[in-house]
C-alpha positions in Angstrom: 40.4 115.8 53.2 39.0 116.9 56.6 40.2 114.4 59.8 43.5 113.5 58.5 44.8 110.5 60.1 41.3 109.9 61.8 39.0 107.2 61.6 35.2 106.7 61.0 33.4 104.6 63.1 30.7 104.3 60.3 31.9 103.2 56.8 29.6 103.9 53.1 29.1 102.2 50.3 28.5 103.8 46.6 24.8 104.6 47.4 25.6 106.2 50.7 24.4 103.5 53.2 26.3 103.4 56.2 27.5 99.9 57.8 29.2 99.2 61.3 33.0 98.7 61.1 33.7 94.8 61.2 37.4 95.5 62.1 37.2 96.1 65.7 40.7 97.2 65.9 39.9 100.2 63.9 36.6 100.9 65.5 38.4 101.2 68.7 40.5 103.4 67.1 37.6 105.1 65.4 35.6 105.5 68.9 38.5 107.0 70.5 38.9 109.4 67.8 35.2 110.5 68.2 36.0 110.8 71.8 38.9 112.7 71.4 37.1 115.1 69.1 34.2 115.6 70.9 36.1 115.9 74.7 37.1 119.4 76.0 39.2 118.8 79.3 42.3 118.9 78.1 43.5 116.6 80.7 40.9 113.9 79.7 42.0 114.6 75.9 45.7 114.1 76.8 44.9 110.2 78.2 42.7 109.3 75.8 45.0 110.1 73.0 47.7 108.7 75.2 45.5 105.5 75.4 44.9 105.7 71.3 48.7 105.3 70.9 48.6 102.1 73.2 46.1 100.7 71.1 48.3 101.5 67.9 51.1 100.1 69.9 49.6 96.7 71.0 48.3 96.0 67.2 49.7 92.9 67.3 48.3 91.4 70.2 44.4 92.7 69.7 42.5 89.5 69.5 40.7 90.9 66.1 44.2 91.7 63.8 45.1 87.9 65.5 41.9 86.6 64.0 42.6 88.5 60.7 46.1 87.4 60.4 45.0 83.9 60.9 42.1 84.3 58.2 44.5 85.5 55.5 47.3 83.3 56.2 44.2 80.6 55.7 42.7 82.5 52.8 46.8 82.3 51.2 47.0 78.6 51.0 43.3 78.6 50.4 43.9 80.4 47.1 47.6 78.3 46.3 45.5 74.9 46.8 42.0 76.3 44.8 44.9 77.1 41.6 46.2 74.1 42.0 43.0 71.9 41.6 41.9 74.3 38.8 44.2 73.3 36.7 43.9 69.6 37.7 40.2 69.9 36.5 41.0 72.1 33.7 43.5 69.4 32.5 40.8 67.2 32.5 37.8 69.0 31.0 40.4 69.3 28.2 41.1 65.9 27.6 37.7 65.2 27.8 37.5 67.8 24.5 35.5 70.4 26.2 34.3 73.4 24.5 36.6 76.3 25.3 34.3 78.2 26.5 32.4 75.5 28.4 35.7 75.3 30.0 36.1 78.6 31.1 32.0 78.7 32.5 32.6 75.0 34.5 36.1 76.2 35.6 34.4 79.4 37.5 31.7 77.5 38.5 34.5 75.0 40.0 35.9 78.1 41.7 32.8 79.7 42.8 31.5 76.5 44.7 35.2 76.0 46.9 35.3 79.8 47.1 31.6 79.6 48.9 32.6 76.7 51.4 35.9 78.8 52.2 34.8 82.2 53.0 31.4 81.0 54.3 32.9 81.1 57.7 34.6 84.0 57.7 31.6 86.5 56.5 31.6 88.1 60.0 35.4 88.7 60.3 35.1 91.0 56.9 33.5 92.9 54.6 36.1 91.4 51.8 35.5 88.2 53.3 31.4 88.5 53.0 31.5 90.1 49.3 33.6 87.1 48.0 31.3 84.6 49.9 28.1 86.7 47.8 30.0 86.9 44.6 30.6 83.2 44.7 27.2 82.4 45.6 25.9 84.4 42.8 27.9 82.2 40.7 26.4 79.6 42.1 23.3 80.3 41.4 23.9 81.8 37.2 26.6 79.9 36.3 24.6 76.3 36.1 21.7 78.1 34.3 24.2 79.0 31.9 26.0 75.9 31.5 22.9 74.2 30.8 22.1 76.6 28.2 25.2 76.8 26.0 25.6 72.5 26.5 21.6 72.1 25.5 22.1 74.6 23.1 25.7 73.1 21.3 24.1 69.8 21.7 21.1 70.7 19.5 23.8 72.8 17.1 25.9 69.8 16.7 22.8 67.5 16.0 21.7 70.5 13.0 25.7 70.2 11.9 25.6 66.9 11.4 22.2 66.6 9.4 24.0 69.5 7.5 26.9 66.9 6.2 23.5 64.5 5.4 21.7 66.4 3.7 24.8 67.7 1.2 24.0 65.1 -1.0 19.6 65.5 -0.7 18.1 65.8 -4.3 15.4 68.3 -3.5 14.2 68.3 -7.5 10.7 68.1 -6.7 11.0 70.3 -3.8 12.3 73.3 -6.2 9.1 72.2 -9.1 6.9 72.6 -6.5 8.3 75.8 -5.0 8.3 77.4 -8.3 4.8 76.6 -9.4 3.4 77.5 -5.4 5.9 81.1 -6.5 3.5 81.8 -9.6 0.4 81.6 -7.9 1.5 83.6 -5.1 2.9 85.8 -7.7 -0.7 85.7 -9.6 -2.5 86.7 -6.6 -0.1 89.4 -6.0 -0.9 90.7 -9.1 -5.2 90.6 -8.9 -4.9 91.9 -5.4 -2.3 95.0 -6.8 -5.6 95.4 -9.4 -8.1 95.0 -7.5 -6.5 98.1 -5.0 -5.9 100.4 -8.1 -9.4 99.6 -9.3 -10.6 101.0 -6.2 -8.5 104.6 -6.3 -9.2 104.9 -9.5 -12.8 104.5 -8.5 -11.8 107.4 -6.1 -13.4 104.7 -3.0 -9.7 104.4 -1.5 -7.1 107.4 -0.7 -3.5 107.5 -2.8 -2.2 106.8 0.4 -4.7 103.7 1.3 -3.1 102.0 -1.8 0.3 102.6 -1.1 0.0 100.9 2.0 -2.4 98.1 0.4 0.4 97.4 -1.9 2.6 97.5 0.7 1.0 94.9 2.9 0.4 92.5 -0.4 4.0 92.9 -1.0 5.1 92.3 2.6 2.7 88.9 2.5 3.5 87.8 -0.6 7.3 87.5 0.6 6.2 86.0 4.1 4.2 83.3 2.1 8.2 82.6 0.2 9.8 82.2 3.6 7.4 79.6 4.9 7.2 77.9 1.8 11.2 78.1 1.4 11.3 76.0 5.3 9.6 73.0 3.9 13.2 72.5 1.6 15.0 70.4 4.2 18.7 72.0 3.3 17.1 75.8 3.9 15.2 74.7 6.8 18.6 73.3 8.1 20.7 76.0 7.1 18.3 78.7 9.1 18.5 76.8 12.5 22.0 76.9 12.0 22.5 80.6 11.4 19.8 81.1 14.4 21.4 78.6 17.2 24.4 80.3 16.6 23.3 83.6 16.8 21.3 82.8 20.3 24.3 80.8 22.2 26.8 84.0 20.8 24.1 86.6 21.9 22.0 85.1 25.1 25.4 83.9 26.4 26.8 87.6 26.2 23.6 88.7 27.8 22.9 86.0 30.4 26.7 86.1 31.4 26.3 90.5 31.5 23.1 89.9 34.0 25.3 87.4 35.8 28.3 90.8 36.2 25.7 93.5 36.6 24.3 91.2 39.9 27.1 91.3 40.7 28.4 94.9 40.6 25.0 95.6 42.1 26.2 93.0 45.4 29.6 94.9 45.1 28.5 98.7 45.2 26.4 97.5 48.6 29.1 96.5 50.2 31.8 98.5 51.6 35.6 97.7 52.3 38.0 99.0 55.3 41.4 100.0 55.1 44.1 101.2 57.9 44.8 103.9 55.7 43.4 107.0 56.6 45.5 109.5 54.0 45.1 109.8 50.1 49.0 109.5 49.7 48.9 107.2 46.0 47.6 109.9 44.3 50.1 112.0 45.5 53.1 110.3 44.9 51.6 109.2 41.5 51.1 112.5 40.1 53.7 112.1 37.8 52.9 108.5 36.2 49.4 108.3 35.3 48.2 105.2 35.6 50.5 103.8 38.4 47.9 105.6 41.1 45.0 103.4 39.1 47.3 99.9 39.3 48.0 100.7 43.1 43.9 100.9 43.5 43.7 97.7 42.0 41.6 99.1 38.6 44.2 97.2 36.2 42.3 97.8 32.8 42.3 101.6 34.2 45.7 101.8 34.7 46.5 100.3 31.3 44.8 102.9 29.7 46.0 105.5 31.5 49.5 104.1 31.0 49.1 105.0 26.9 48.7 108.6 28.2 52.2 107.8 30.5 53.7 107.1 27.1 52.4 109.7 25.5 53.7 112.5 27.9 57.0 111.2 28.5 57.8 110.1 24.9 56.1 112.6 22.8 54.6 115.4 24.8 58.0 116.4 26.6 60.0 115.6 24.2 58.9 118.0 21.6 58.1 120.4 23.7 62.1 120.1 24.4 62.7 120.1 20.5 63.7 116.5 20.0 61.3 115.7 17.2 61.1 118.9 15.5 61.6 119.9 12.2 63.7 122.7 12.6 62.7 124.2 15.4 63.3 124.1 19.5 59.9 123.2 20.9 58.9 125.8 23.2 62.1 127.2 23.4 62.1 128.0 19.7 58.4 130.0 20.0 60.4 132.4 21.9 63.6 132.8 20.2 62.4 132.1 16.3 65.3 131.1 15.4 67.5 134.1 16.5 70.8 133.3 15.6 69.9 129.7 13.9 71.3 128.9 10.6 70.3 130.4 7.7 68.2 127.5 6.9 66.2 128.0 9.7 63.2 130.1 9.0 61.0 131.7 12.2 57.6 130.8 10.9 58.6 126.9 11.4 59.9 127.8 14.5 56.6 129.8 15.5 54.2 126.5 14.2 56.4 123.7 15.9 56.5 126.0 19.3 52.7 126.5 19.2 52.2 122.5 18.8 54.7 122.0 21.4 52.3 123.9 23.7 49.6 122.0 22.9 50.8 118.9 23.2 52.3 120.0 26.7 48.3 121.5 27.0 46.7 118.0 26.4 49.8 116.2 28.5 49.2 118.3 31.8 45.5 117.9 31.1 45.8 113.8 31.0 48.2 114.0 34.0 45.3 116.3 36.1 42.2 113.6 34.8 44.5 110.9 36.4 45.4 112.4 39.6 41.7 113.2 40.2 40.8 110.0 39.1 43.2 108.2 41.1 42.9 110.6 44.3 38.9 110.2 44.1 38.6 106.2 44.2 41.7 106.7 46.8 39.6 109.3 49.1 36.1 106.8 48.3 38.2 103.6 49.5 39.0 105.4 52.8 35.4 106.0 53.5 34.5 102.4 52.8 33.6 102.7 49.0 34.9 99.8 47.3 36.5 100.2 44.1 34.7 99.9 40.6 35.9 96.7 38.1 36.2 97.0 35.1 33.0 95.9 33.9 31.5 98.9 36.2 34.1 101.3 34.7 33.6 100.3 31.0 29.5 100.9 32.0 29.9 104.2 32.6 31.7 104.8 30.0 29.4 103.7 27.4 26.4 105.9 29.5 27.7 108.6 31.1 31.2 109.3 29.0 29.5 108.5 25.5 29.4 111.9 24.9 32.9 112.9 26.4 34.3 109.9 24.0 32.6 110.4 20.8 34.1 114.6 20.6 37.3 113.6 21.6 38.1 112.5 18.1 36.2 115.8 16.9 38.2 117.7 19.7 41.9 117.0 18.8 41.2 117.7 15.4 39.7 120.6 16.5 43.1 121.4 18.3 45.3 120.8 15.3 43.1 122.0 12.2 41.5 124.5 13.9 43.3 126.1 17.1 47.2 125.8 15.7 46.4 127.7 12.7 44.6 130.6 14.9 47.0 130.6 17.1 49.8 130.9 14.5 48.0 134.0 13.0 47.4 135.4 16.3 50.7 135.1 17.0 52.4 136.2 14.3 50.5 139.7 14.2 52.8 140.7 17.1 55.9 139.9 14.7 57.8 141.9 11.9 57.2 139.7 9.0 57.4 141.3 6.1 59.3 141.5 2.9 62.3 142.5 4.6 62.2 139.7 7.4 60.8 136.4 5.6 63.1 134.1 6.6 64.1 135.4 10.0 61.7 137.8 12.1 61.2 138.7 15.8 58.8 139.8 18.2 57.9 143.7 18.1 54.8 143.9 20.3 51.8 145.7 19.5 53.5 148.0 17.2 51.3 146.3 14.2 48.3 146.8 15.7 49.1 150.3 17.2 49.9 150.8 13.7 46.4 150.3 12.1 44.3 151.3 15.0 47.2 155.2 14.8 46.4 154.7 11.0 50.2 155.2 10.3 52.1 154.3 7.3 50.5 153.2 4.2 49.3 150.0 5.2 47.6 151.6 8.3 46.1 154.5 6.4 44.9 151.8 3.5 43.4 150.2 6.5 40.7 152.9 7.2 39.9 153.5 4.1 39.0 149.9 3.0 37.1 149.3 6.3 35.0 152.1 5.5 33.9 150.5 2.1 34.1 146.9 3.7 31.3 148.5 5.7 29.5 150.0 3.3 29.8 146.7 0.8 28.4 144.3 3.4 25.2 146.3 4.6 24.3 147.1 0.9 25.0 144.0 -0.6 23.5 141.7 2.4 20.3 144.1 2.7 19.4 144.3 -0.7 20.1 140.2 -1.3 17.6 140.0 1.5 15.1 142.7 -0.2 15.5 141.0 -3.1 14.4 137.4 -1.7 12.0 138.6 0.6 9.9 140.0 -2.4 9.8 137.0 -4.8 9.3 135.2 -1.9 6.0 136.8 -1.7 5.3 137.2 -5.1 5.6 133.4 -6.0 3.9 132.6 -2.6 0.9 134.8 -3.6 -2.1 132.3 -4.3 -2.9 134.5 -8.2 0.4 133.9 -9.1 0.2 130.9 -12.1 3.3 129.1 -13.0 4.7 129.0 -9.6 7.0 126.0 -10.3 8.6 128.2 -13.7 9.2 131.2 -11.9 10.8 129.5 -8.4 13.3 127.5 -11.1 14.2 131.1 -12.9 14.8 132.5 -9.3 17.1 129.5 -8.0 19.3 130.3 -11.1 21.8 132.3 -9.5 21.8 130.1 -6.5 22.0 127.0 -9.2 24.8 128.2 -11.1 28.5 128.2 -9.4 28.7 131.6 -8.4 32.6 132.3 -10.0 30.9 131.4 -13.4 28.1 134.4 -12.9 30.6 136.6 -11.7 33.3 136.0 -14.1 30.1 136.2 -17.1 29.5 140.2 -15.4 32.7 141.1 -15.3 33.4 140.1 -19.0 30.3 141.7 -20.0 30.9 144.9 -17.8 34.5 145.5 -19.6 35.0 148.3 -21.6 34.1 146.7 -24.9 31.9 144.0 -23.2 28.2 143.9 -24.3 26.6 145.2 -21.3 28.7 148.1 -21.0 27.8 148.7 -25.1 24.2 148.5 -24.3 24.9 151.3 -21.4 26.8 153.4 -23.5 24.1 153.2 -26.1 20.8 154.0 -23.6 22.7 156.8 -22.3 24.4 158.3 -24.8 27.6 158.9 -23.5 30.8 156.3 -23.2 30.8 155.1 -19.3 33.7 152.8 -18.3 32.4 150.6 -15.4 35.5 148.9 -14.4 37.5 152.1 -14.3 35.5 154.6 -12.6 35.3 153.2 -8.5 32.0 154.2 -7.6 29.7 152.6 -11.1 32.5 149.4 -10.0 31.2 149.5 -6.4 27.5 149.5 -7.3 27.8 147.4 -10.3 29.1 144.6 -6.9 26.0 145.6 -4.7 24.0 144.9 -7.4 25.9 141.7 -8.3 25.7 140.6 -5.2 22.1 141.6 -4.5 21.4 139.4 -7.0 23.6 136.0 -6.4 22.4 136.4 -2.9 19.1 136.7 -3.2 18.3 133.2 -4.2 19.3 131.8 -0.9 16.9 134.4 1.2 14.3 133.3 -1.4 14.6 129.7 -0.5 14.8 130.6 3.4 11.8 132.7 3.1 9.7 130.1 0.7 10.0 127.7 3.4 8.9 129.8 6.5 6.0 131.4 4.3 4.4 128.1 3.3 4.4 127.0 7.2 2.8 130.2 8.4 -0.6 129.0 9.3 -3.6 130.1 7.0 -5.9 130.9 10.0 -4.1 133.9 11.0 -5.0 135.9 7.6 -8.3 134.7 7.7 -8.3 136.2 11.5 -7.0 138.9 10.2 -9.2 139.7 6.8 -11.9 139.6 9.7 -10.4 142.2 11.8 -10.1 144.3 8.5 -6.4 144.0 8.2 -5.3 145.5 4.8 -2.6 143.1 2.5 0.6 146.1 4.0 -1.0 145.1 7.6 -0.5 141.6 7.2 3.0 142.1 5.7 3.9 144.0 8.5 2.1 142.1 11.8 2.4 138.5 10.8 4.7 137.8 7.7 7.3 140.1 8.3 7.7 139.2 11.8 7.3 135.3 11.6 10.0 135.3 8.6 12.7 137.7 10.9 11.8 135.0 13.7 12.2 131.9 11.7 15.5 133.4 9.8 17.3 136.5 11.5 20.3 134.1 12.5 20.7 132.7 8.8 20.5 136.5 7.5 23.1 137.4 10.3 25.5 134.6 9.1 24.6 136.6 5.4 26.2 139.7 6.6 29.6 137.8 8.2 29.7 135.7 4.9 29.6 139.1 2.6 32.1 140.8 5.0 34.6 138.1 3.8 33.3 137.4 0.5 36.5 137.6 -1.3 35.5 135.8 -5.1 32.9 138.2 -5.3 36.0 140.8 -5.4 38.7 139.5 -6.9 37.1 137.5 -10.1 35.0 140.6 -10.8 37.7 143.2 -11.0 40.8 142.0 -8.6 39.7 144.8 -6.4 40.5 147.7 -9.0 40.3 150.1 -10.5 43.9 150.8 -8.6 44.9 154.4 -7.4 48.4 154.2 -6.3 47.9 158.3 -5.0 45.1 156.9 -2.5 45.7 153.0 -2.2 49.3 152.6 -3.0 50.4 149.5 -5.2 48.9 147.5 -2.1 45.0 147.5 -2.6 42.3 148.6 -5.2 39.3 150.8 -5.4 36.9 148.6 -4.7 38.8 145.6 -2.6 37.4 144.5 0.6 39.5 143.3 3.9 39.8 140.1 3.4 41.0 140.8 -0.8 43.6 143.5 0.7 45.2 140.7 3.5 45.3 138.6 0.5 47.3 140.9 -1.5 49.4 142.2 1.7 50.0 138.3 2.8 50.5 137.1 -0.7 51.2 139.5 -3.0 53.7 141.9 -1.1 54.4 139.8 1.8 53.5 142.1 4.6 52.2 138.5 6.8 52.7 140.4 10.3 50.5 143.4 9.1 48.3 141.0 7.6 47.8 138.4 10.3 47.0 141.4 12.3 44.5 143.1 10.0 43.0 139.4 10.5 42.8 139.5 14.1 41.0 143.0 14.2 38.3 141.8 11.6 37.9 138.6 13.4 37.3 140.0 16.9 34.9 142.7 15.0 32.8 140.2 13.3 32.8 137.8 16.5 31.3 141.0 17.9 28.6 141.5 15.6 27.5 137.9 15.3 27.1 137.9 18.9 25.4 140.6 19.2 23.0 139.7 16.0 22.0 136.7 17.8 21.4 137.9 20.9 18.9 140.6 19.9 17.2 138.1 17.8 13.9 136.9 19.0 14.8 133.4 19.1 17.9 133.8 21.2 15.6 135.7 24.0 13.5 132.7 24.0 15.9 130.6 24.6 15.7 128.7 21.1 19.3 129.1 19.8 
């Protein structure tokens, strides 16, 4: 903060008005301070600074700080007799059997109108002085209004309560004869009015719409004409006034006593407030205990709050991150040592999890402590410059405007945290360990030497690596572009205006989309077995006995294909939707400019379909790269060749199948978790850069 230990000889309040000090002791202070700033005879600078420190010294004895001591010795037993007689009148508004919260309205007012005569005649002496002299006025002037309102108002409520008990036992017989007999005529004219509407579409002289609304509007006053018919019953007419006096003095006292506050807070942001403290040092020495820095600034319901984060980091937070609370492991310490010399019930992947949510917590604890510090050192730094404090009613404002969007994700956010962020930071960290089959229970850090390993291609695992990536390559462009070729075309088949039965063919080609997708795989993979019909029918058109599911290349094309197909009801739907909203107007521009049917493909439905869908068909591609059911219930990633693949992936497996089978089925987690981390970053890669050369991300739409 610049000019520490320096005072202003202007003050500010929250709008940034400026206001002449009222303490004169500081403004002499504050005008010697200017003067010793602005002075460049050292000489000169020397006395007046020497002359600052007499001022300082003779505090006591300036007339203002005699005249401020006086006021707030008065103001003291001010305050001691004003609680006093509060609860003197209090005692009796009680015995007279006062409404509790007529009590509480008349006891303020009883406050406001003593405060008003008190501080009247010090408005001049202080800015704390004058803003409890407005505040009480202010009451003044609301609170009778509102005391009027809520007595007029439980005096009428009482009045309806009372008829209630007198009309319990009303025999309203003739009441309820004639209510039903006025209901069927009502009812009858409801019915020759619906008619008479329907007459007149059929007649084709009103639209469908016109008669949904017509029938509408004859419903609507057909029920209106129940309501007021229902108010003549005395009981109902009762029982509404009830319901609707209530409702006002709960919700026009709420409001009348919030425009009463927000006056208020409007009076209090005006006006500023001075302080001899010229240095921030609350926040500082607060650091540590958030919410002790808010109670010291005299924002209680702040402090509270910020007191449940106190607890929080000292009770949970540190602790864990110590290892008291664990499961097994050490906290932090554990993340480091995984259980390196730990009994042999200890197991280094608990360690690993329990360290990574040990840094968390310490994440979101030194993140809480840094939101109070700058909370606390901001209203601290405000008050020095004359800015007076927000209440709570102020504080819990902007938190329902300004922080509604900061409290709403927090929920979103920690789950984020735990769901989302341990898990990837538990895979991330466990590529740089030697898990494996060797090392389940107890592993250690290694480095790189995984990753080194795959990117070297060394060892099986490595060498596997290449190979599969290559096909995982190969198997996601294929697949993804002929889904997409697939769509695209029935799209504009079906959406062609000579096409008849539009409705039976869009059904036949939602099928695959329609039908769980492990059902249509699992019916091709029995029908593509050696003996399975498909494969029969093969054999037969060729002449020759083909094995699909053994040979690796028919395996791989029989999944493009597959997949070309399951896909392609999704792009089908996507590009349905897009061609029905291209406007008919550019064809017809076009058929006048002599645009062939390929031109217009390629100029404006090609183009306006890419623009409408490129980042769905982008999120195609990342889906396919990981499509692992697709794989493994069509052929669990065979036909195997231990020569090329060893007994740790298949012919036709993809990444994400051989992870599965080096995590699960041989237990090579390190390797795996690694592998995992290399695709991830890849297909982060790609996604980004999909989007950003789409059309819409350049023009600023995604």
């Amino acid at each position: 903060m610049k000019n520490l230990g320096k005072y202003s000889v202007f003050l500010y309040d929250n709008i940034g008005n400026t206001y002449e000090r009222k303490n004169k002791y500081l403004l002499e202070l504050a005008l010697l301070d200017e003067k010793i700033k602005s002075e460049k005879d050292n000489v000169i600078k020397q006395k007046l600074k020497k002359e600052r420190r007499e001022v300082k010294r003779n505090k006591g004895n300036h007339s203002y700080i005699i005249s401020l001591r006086d006021y707030e010795k008065k103001e003291k037993e001010f305050l001691n007799e004003l609680k006093r007689s509060k609860k003197v009148y209090i005692k009796e508004l009680k015995e007279d059997k006062t409404n509790r919260k007529l009590i509480g309205l008349k006891t303020r007012l009883f406050e406001s109108e003593k405060k008003l005569t008190f501080y009247k005649e010090y408005i001049d002496l202080s800015y704390d002085a004058e803003f409890e002299y407005r505040k009480a006025n202010l009451d003044s002037i609301h609170l009778p209004k509102i005391i009027e309102f809520f007595v007029e108002g439980q005096k009428e409520l009482n009045i309806a309560l009372n008829e209630k008990e007198e009309l319990k036992n009303l025999d309203e017989k003739d009441f309820k004869n004639d209510f039903k007999k006025f209901k069927v005529s009502q009812k009858e004219i409801f019915k020759n009015e619906k008619l008479r509407i329907k007459k007149l579409r059929k007649e084709g002289l009103i639209s469908k719409k016109a008669e949904e609304n017509g029938i509408k509007e004859l419903k609507k006053k057909y029920e209106n004409a129940l309501e007021i018919k229902k108010r003549e019953s005395k009981k109902f007419a009762n029982k509404e006034f009830i319901k609707t006096k209530k409702y006002e003095l709960k919700k026009d006292l709420k409001t009348m006593t919030k425009v009463l506050e927000a006056d208020i807070s409007d009076f209090r942001r005006k006006t500023p407030v001075e302080i001899e403290k010229t240095i921030p040092y609350y926040s500082y020495l607060t650091i540590l205990i958030p919410g002790l820095g808010q109670g010291l600034n005299k924002q209680y319901m702040k402090m509270f709050l910020f007191f449940i984060a106190t607890l929080f980091i000292y009770l949970v937070a540190i602790p864990y991150a110590l290892g008291y609370g664990n499961y097994q492991g050490q906290g932090i310490a554990g993340l480091i040592n995984l259980a390196e010399g730990g009994l042999r019930i200890h197991k280094s992947i608990i360690f690993l999890i329990e360290g990574i949510v040990a840094v968390f917590l310490s994440i979101i604890a030194v993140v809480m402590l840094i939101i109070s510090f700058i909370d606390a050192h901001k209203v601290e730094k405000n008050v020095i410059k004359g800015i007076r404090p927000s209440n709570w009613f102020e504080t819990r404002m902007t938190i329902s405007e300004d922080g509604f969007p900061y409290v709403v994700s927090l929920p979103a956010l920690l789950i984020i945290v735990f769901i989302v962020l341990v898990p990837i930071m538990t895979t991330f960290l466990l590529s740089f360990t030697n898990m494996d089959p060797q090392h389940q229970s107890k592993f250690t850090w290694i480095g790189i030497t995984n990753y080194k390993m795959i990117i070297m291609g060394e060892g099986l695992a490595g060498r596997v690596f290449w190979l599969i990536l290559g096909w995982t390559v190969i198997w996601t462009l294929a697949a993804t572009t002929l889904a997409i070729l697939i769509g695209f075309v029935l799209a504009l088949l079906v959406n062609n205006e000579r096409i008849k039965g539009k409705k039976f063919f869009r059904t036949i080609y939602l099928l695959p989309w329609a039908v769980p997708a492990f059902i249509t795989i699992m019916f091709f993979s029995i029908m593509l077995a050696p003996r399975g019909v498909l494969t029969e029918i093969i054999n037969n058109i060729v002449g020759m006995k083909i094995e699909i599911k053994n040979d690796p290349t028919l395996t791989r094309i029989a999944l493009i294909l597959m997949q070309g197909w399951l896909g392609s009801s999704y792009i089908f739907i996507l590009t349905t939707g897009v061609l029905q909203a291209i406007p008919g107007d550019l064809y017809e521009a076009a058929d006048m400019d002599g645009a062939t049917a390929w031109d217009k493909i390629r100029r404006i439905t090609v183009p306006l379909v890419l623009f409408q869908t490129a980042p769905l068909l982008v999120t195609q591609y990342t889906f396919n790269f990981n499509n692992f059911s697709a794989i493994f219930l069509f052929n669990g990633g065979g036909p195997f060749d231990p020569i090329k693949y060893g007994n740790l992936a298949g012919s036709s497996d993809i990444l994400i199948s051989y992870i599965y089978k080096l995590t699960m089925d041989n237990q090579y987690q390190a390797i795996g978790a690694a592998i995992t981390m290399f695709i991830s970053l890849g297909l982060m890669l790609f996604t980004f850069i999909g989007f950003k050369n789409s059309k819409q991300f350049k023009e600023g739409r995604l």
